[in-house]
N, C-alpha and C positions, 0 to 999 in steps of 0.2 A: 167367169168372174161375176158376182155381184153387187152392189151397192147396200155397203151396210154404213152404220153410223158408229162410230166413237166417241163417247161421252169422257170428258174429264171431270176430275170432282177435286176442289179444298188445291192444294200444291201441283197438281197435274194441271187443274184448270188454267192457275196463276201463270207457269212454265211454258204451257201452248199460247196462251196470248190469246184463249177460244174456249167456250165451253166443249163443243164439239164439232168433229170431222167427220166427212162422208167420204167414202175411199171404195174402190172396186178392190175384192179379196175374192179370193175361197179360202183359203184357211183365217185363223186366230192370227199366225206366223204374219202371214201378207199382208193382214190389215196393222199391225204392228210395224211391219217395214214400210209399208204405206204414211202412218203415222210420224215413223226416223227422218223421213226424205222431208215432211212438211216441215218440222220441228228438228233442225238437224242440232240444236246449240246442246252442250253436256248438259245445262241443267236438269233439260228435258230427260233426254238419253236415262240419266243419273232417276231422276223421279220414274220414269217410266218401269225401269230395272225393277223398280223395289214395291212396284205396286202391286194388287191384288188385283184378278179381272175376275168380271165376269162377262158370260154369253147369254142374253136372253135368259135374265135374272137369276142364272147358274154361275155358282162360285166354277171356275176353271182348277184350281187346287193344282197339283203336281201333275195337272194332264200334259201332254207332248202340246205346244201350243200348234204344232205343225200337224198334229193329227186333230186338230180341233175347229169343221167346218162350220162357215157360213153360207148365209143365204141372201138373198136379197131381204131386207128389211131387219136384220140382223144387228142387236144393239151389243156393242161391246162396252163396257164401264168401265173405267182404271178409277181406281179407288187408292191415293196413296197411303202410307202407313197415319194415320191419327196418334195425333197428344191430348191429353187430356182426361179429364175424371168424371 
């Protein structure tokens, strides 16, 4: 396992109560379930579901998030869905 970071951004931030988390992972997966256990309320859950990530300024897209490692110093982004023009 190692110590990577999770950034919230706009509606994620709001929902954690945090900009970001540090959590021991090896995958995308763990640091995500990592994330559930801190932040267990639906809002969260619900925001989380619908956001976009990224790994060390790579969009994640339709990868397995379970097939998708980290490392130690490893930045995950949740980016919720944006409104606006």
């Amino acid at each position: 396992m190692a110590k990577c970071t999770i950034r919230y951004w706009a509606s994620a931030k709001e929902a954690a109560g945090t900009a970001e988390d540090t959590v021991d992972a090896d995958t995308l997966e763990s640091a995500l379930e990592a994330a559930r256990r801190l932040h267990p309320d639906d809002r969260f859950l619900r925001v989380l579901d619908a956001s976009s990530l990224l790994v060390d300024e790579r969009p994640v897209g339709r990868r397995a998030r379970d097939e998708v490692t980290v490392a130690k110093g490893t930045v995950i982004e949740v980016l919720p869905p944006f409104a606006g023009g």
